[in-house]
N, C-alpha and C positions, 0 to 999 in steps of 0.2 A: 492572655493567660488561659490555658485551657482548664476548664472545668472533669473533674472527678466525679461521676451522678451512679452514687451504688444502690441497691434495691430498694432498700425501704426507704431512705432518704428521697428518695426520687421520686416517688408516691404518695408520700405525703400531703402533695396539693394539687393531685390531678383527679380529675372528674369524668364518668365516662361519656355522657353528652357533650359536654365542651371539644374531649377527644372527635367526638365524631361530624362533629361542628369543622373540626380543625382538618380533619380530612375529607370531607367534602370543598372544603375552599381550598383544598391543594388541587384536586382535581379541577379546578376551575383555573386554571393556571397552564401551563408552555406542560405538555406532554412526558413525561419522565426518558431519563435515556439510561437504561439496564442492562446489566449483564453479570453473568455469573459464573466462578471457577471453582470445581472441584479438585480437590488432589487427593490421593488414595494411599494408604499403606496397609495393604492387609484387611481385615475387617475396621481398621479407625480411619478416619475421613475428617478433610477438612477443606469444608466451604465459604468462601468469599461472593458476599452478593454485594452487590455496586448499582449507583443510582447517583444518576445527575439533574436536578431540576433547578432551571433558570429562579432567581427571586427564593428560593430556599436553602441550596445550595448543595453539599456533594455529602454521601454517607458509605462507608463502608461494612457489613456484618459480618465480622468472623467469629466462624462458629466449629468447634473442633468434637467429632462426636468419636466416643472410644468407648464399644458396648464393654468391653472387657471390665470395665473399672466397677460397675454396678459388683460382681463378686469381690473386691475391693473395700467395698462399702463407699466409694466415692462416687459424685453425680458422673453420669457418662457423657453429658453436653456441657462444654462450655464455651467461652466467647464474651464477644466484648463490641459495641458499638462504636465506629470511630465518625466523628459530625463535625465536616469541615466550613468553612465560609466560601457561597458562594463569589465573593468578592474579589477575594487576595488568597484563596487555601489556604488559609489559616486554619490548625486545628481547633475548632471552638470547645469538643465535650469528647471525654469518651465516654460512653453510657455501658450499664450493668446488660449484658444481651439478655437475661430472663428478664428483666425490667421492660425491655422494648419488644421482646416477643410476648408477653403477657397483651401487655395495652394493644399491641399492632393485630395481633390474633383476634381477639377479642370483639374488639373495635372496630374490627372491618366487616366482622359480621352483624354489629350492630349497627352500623350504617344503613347495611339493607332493610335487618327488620326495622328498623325506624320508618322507611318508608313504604315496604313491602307489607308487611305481618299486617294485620287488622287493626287497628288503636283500641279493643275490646275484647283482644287477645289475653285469658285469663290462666288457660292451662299449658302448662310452658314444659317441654318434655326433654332431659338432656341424656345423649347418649353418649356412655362412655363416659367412667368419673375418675378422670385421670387429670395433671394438673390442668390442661385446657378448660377439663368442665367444673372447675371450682373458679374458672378465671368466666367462663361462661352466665354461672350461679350468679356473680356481681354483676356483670357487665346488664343482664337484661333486666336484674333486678333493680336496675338504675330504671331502665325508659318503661319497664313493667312494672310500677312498684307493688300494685294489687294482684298481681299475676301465684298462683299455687306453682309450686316446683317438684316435678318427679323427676328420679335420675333409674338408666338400666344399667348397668352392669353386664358383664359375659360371667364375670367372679362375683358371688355374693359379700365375698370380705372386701371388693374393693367398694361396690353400695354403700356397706357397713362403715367403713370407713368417710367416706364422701358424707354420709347423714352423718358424724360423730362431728363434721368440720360445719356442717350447714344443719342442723337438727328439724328447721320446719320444710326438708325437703321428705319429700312418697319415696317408697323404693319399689317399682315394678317389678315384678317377677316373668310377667309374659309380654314381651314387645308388641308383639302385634297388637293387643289390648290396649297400650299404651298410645302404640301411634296413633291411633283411632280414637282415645278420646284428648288426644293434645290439643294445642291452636297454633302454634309451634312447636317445630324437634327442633331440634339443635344435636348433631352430630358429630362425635371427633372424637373419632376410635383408629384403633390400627390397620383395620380391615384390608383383604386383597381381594376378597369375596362381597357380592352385597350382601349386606344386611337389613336394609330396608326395600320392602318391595312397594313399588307403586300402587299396587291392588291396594293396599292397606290406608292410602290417603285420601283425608274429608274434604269435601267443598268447603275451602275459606281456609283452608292452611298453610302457612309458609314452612317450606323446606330449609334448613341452612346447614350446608356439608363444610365440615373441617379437614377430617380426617387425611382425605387421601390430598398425597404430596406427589406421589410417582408416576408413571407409564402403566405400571402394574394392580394400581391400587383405586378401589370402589368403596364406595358406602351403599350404592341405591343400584336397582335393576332397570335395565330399558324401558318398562313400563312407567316408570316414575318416570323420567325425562321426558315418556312422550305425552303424559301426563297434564303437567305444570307448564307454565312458564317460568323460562329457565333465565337468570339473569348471573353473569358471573363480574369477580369485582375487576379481573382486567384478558382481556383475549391474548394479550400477548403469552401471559405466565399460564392459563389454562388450557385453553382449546387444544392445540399443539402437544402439550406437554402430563398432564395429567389423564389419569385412566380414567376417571368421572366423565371425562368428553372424548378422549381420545381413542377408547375403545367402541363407544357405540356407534361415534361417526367414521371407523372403518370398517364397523360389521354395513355398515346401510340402517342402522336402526334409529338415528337422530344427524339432523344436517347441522354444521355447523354456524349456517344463516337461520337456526331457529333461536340462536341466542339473542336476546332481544337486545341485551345493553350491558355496559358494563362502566366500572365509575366516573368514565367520561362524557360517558350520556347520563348524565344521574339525570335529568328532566326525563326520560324514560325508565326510570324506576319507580312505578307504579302500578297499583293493585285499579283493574278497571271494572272490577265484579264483588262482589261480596264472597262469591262460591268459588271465585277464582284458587287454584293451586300455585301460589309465586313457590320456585323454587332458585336459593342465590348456592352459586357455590365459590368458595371463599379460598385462592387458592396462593394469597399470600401476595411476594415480590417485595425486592428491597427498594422500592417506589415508597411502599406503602411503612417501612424501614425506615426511610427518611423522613418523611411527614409524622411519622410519630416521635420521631426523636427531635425533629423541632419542637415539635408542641411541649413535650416532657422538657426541651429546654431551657421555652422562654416561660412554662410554670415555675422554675427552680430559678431561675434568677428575678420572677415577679418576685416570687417570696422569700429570698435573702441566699 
């Protein structure tokens, strides 16, 4: 019988350490097999990402994005999870796609700072308060719970808004000020442009980029990569593909062997300095689609 798992239903009894628990022991596991198809009409687009792993089993994400609808008043993204059995392809669940893009986002970044960040990491900096960084606000306030929260904005009313939803979060007004007295950023803005420049980052801080998904798109300048150590969550879905790595390793200004590791090396996800700069950049994959749609599945049927 397949399973129905709508948003808050589905949330109900998940946790965000157990999640990151749960995708670490995916990566410990037969290698994912991915692939992805877009089809286009116009400005509205629709994505299919796909992902096979032995012992979990097979997941499809569609996702239908139609900027036009926002003048509409309706959301411009939607989509739906489809989680089949590796067994027999059986449909097991279809899941809520903001349900599993919440947890899967989020959670892949807290993977890293789990093991990267400092464990004394107090000032927690988020950029960009859009829904990712209200999904960011919980996720780190799980494995930081002592941790202060500032968010920056490009728009003061989206700040404004972000504190009216989280109230004991700082609103910075100048970034630079900001990056500089963080212990983490956490970033996930729209940018094409960097935004964060490397000059700007302290001995003992973790980096964590969202934001950029395209060929075209940056959060940080060459100085920051060459910076840090750079750790990302999978080489297949970044190096290649995204403008976070893909543009400064064909200027010459970062090699693509300086990535240290990614969540198949997780035994190499670690900070070897106090003063160290880890930076992880986080750049998704329906790998990481399937292992969270497990976990949200066998939460929902642990608890009824």
């Amino acid at each position: 019988m397949t399973v129905m798992i709508p948003f808050e239903e589905g949330q109900k009894h998940l946790d965000w350490i157990a999640l990151t628990d749960a995708l670490a022991a995916g990566h410990d596991g037969p290698k994912a097999d991915v692939a992805d198809v877009f089809l286009y009409e116009g400005e509205n687009t629709l994505l299919n990402r796909s992902a096979w792993i032995a012992g979990l089993g097979l997941a499809v994400k569609c996702a239908t994005i139609f900027p036009g609808n926002k003048a509409l008043g309706m959301p411009a993204i939607g989509g739906a999870v489809n989680l089949f059995s590796g067994k027999d392809g059986v449909l097991e669940a279809i899941l809520d796609f903001h349900l599993v893009t919440k947890w899967k986002t989020a959670g892949d970044s807290l993977l890293a700072a789990r093991r990267l960040a400092r464990p004394d990491s107090r000032n927690i900096l988020i950029v960009g308060a859009g829904t990712v960084g209200h999904s960011l606000r919980e996720a780190y306030g799980a494995a930081f719970p002592d941790a202060r929260f500032t968010v920056w904005n490009r728009s003061a009313a989206g700040a404004e808004a972000f504190k009216a939803a989280h109230p004991d979060v700082a609103i910075a007004d100048d970034l630079e000020a900001a990056v500089k007295a963080a212990d983490i950023v956490t970033s996930a803005t729209m940018t094409t442009e960097p935004i964060l420049k490397g000059e700007w980052f302290q001995p003992g801080q973790h980096i964590d980029l969202i934001g950029a998904y395209r060929p075209d798109m940056r959060e940080v300048d060459d100085t920051a990569l060459q910076r840090a150590s750079v750790f990302v969550d999978s080489r297949d879905t970044t190096v290649d593909h995204i403008g976070e790595l893909k543009i400064p390793i064909a200027s010459g200004a970062f090699a693509a062997a300086e990535v240290i590791a990614d969540f198949y090396a997780l035994s190499r996800f670690q900070r070897h300095r106090t003063d160290e700069i880890t930076l992880f950049k986080n750049g998704g994959g329906a790998h990481l689609d399937l292992m969270t749609s497990r976990y949200i599945l066998d939460a929902f049927r642990r608890n009824g």
